[in-house]
MMTF fields as JSON, N, C-alpha, C and O atoms, coordinates in Angstrom:
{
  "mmtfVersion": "1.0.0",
  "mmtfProducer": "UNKNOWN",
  "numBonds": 363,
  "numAtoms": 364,
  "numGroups": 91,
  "numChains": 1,
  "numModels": 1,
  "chainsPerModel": [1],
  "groupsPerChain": [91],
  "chainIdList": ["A"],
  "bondAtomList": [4, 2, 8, 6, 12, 10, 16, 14, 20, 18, 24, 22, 28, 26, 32, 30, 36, 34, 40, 38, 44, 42, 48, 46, 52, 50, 56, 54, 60, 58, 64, 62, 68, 66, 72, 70, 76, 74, 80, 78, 84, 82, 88, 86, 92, 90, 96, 94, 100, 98, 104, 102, 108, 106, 112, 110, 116, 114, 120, 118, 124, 122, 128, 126, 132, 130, 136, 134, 140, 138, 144, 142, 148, 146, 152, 150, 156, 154, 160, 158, 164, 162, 168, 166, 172, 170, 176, 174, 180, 178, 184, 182, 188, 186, 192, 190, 196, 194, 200, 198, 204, 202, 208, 206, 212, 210, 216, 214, 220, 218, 224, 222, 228, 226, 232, 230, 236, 234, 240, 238, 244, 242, 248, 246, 252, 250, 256, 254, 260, 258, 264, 262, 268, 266, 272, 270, 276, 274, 280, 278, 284, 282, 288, 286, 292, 290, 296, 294, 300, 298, 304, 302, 308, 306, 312, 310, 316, 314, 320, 318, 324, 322, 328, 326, 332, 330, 336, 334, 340, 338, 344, 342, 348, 346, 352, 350, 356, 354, 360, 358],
  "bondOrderList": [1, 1, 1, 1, 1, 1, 1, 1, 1, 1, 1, 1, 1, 1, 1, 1, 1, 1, 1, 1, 1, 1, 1, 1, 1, 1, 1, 1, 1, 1, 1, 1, 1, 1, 1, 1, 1, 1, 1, 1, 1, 1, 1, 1, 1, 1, 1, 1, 1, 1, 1, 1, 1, 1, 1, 1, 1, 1, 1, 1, 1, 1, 1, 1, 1, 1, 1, 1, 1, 1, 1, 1, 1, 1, 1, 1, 1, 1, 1, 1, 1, 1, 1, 1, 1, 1, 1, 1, 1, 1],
  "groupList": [{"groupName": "UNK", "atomNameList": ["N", "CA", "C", "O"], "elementList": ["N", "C", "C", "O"], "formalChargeList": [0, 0, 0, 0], "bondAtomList": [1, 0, 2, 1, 3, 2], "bondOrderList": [1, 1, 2], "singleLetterCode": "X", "chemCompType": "L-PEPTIDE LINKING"}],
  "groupTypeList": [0, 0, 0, 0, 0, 0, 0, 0, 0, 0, 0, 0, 0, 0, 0, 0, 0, 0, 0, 0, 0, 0, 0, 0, 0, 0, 0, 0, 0, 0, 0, 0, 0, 0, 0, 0, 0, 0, 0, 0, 0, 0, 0, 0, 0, 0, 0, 0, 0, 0, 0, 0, 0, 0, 0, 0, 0, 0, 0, 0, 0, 0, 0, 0, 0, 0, 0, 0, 0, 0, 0, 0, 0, 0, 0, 0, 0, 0, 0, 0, 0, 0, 0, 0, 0, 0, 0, 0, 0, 0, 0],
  "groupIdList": [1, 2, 3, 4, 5, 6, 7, 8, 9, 10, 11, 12, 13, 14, 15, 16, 17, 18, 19, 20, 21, 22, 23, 24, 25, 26, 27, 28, 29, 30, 31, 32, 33, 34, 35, 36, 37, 38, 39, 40, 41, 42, 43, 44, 45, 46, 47, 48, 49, 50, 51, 52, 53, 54, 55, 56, 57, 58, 59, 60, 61, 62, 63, 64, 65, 66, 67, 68, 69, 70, 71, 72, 73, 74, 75, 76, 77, 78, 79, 80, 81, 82, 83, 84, 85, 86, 87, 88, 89, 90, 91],
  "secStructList": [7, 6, 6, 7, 7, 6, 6, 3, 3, 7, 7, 3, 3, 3, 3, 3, 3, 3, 3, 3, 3, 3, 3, 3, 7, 5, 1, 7, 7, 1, 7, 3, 3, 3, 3, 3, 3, 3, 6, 6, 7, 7, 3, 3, 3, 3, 3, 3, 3, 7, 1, 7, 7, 1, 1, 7, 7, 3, 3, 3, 7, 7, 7, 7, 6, 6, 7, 7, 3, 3, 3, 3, 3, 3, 3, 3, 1, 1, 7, 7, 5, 7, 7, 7, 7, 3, 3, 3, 3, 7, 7],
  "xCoordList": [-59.699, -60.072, -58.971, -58.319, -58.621, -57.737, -57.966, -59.122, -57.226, -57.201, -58.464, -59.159, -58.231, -58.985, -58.136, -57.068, -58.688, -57.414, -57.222, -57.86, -55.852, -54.757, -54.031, -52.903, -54.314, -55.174, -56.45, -56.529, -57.592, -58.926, -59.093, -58.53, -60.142, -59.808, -61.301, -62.207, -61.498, -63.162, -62.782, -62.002, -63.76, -63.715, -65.38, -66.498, -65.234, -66.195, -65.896, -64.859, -67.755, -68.057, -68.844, -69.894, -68.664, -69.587, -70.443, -70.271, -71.766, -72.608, -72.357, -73.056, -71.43, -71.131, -69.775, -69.192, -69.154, -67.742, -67.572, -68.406, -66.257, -66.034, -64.982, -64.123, -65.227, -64.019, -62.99, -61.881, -63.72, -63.166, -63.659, -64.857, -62.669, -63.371, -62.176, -60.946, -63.315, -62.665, -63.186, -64.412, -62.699, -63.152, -62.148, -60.944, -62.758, -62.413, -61.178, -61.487, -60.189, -59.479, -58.954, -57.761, -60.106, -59.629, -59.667, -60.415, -58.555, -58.242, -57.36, -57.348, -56.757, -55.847, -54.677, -54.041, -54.156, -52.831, -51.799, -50.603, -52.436, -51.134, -51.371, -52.421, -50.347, -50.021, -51.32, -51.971, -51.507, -53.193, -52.858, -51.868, -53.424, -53.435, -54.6, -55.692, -54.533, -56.302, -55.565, -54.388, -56.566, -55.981, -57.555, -58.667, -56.831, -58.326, -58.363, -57.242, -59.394, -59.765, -60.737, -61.751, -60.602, -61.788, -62.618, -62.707, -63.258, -64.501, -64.63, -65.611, -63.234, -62.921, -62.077, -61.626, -61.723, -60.904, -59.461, -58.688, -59.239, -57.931, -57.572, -58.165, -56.121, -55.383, -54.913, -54.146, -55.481, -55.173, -53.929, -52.762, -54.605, -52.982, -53.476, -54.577, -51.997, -52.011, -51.39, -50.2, -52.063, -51.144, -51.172, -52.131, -49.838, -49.552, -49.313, -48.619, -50.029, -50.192, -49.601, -49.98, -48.545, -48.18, -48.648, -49.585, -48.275, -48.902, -48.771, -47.806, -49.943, -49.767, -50.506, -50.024, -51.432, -52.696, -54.062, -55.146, -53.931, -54.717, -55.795, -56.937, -55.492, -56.204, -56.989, -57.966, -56.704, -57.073, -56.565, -55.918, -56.977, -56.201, -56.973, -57.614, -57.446, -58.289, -57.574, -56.454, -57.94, -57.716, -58.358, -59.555, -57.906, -58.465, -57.577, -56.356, -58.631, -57.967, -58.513, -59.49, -58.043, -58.28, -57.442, -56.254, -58.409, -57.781, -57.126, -57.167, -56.083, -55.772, -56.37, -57.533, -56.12, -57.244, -57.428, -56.885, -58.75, -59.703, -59.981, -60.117, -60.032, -59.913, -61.159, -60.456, -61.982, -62.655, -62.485, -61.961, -63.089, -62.709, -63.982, -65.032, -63.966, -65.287, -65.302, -66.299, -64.032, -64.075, -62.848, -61.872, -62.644, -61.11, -61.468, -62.64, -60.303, -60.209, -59.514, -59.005, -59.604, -58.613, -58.452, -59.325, -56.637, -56.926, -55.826, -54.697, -56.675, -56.674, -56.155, -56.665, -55.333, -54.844, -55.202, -54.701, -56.264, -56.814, -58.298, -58.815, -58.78, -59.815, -59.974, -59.262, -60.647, -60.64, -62.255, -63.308, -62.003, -63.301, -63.176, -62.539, -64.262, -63.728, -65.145, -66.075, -65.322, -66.77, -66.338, -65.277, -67.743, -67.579, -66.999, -66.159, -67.258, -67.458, -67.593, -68.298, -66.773, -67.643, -66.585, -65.374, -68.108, -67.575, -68.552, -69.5, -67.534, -68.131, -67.912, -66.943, -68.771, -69.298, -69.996, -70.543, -70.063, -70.394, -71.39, -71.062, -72.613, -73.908, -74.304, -75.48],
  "yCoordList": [7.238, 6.211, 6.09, 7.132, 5.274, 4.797, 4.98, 4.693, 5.376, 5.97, 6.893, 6.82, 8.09, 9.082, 9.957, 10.113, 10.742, 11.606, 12.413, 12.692, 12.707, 13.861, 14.83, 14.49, 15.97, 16.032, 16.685, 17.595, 16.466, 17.055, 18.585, 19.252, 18.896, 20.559, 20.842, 20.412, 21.426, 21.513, 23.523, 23.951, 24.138, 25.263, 26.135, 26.139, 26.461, 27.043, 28.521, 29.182, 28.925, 29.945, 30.438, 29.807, 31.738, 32.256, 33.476, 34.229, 33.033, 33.623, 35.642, 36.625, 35.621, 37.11, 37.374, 36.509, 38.485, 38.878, 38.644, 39.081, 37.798, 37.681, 38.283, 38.25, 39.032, 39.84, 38.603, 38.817, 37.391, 36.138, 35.217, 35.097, 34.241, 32.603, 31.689, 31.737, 30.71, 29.767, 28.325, 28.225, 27.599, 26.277, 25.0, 25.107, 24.025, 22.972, 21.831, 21.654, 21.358, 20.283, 18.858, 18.592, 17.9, 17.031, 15.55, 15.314, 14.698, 13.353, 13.757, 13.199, 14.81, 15.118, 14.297, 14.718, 13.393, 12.713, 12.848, 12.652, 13.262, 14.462, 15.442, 16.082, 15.686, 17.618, 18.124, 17.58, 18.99, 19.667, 21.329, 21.568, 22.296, 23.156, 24.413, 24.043, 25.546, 26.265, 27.349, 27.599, 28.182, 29.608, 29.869, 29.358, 31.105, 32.399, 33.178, 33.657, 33.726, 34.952, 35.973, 35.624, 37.008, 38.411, 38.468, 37.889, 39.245, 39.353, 39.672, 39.771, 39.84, 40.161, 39.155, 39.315, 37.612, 36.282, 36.693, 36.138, 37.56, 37.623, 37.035, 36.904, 36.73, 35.784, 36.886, 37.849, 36.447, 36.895, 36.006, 36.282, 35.01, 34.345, 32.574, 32.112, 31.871, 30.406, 30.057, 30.375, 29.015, 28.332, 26.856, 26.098, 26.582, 24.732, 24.128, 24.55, 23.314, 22.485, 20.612, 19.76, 20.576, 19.175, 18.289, 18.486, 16.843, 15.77, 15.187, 15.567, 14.267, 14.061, 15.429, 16.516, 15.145, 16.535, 15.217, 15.543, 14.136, 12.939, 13.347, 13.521, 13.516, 14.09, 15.306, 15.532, 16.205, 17.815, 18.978, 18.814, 20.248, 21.054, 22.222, 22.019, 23.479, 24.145, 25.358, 25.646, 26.032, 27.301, 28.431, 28.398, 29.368, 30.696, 31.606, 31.702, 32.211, 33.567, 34.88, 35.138, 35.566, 36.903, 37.764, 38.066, 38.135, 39.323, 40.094, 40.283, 40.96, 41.699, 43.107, 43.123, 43.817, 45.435, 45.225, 44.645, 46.179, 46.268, 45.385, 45.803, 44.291, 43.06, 42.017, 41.471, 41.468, 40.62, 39.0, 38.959, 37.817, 37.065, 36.424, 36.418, 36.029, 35.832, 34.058, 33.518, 33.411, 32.22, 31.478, 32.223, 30.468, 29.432, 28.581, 28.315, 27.998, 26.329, 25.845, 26.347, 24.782, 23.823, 22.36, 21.824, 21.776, 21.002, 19.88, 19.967, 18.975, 17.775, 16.466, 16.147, 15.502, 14.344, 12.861, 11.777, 13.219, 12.131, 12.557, 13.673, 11.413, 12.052, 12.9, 12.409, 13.893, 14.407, 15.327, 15.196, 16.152, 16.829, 17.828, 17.938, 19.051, 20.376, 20.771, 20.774, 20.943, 21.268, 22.138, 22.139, 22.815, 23.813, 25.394, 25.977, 25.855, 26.989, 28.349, 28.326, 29.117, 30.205, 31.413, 31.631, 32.164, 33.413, 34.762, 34.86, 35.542, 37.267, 37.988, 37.761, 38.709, 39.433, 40.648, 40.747, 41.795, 43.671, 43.478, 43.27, 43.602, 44.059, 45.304, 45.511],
  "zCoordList": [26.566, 25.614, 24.574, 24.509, 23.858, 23.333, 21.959, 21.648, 20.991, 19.433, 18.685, 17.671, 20.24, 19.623, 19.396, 19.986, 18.287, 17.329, 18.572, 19.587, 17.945, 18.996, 18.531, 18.174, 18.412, 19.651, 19.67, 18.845, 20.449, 20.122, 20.561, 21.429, 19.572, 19.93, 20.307, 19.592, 21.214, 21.467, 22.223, 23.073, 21.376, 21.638, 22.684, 22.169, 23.433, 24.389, 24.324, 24.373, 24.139, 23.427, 24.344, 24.46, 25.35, 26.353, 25.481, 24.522, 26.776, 25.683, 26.846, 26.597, 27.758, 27.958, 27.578, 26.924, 27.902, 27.797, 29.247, 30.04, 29.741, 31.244, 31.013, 30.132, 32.243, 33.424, 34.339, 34.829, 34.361, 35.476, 35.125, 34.87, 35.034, 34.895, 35.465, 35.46, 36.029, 37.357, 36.831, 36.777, 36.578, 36.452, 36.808, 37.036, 36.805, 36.981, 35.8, 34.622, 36.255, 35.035, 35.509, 35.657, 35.747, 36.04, 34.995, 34.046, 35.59, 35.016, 33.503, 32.406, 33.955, 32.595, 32.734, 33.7, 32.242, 32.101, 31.201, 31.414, 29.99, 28.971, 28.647, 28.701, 28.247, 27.714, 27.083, 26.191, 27.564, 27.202, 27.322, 28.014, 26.847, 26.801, 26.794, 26.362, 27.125, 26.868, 26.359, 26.615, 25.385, 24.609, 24.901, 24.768, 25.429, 25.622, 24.729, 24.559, 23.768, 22.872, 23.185, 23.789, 22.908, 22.916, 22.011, 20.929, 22.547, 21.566, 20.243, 19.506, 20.05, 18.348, 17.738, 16.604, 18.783, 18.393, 18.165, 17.385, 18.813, 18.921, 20.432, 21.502, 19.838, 20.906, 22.419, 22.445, 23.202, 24.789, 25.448, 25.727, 25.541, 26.144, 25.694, 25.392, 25.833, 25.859, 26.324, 26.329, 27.097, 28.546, 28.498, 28.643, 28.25, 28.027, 30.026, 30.951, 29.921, 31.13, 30.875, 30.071, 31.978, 31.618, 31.998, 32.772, 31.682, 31.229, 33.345, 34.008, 34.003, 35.629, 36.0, 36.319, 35.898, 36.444, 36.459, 35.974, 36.895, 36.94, 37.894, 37.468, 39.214, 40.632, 40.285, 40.999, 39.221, 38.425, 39.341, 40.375, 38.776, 38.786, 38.801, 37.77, 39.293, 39.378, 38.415, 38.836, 37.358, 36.568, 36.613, 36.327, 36.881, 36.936, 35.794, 35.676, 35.03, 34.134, 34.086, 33.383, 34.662, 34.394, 33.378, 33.49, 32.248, 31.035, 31.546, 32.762, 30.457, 30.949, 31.131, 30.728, 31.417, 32.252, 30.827, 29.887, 31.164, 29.679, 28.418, 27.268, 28.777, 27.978, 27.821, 26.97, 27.834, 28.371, 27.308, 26.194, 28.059, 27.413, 26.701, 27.343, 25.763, 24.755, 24.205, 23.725, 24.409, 24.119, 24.361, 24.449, 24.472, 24.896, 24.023, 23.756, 23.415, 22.669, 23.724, 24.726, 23.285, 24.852, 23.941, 23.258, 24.235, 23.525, 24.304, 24.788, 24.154, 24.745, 24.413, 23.339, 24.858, 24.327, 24.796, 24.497, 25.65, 26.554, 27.103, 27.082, 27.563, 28.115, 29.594, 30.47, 29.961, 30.587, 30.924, 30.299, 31.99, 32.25, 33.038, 34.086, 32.09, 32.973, 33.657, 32.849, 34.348, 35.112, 36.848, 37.473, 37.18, 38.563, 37.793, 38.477, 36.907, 35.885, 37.521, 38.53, 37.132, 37.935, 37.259, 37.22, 36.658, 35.605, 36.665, 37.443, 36.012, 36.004, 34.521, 33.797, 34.274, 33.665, 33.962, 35.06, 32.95, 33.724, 32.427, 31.259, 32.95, 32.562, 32.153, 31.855]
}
């Protein structure tokens, strides 16, 4: 959609600590990016993805050993959609 601020920041907040997460990124057409945090919001990693990911793009992150991941911002310059989620988590 056309003159929505840029870039939007929408942050996803799991309600476990994952060991694995697999999801979906499609109809991305510019530079977009996701940052993963732990359960204490510290920074794990951030990974810039370029702009022609229209068709999408499947992401997987695994922490590093002993790490788990507790939340991602992801931020976006267009519209887009992330869906097909598949997490693990230790009970």
């Amino acid at each position: 959609m056309h003159e929505l601020p840029s870039p939007q920041i929408h942050r996803f907040v799991f309600k476990h600590a994952l060991v694995y997460l697999k999801y979906a990124w499609t109809s991305k057409q510019l530079l977009g990016a996701v940052t993963y945090f732990d359960e204490d919001n510290n920074l794990l990693q951030r990974l810039v993805y370029p702009a022609d990911d229209f068709a999408g793009i499947w992401l997987e992150y695994i922490p590093p050993l002993g790490k788990t991941v507790s939340s991602m911002v992801v931020e976006v310059r267009d519209w887009s959609f992330f869906d097909n989620f598949t997490m693990r988590y230790y009970g």
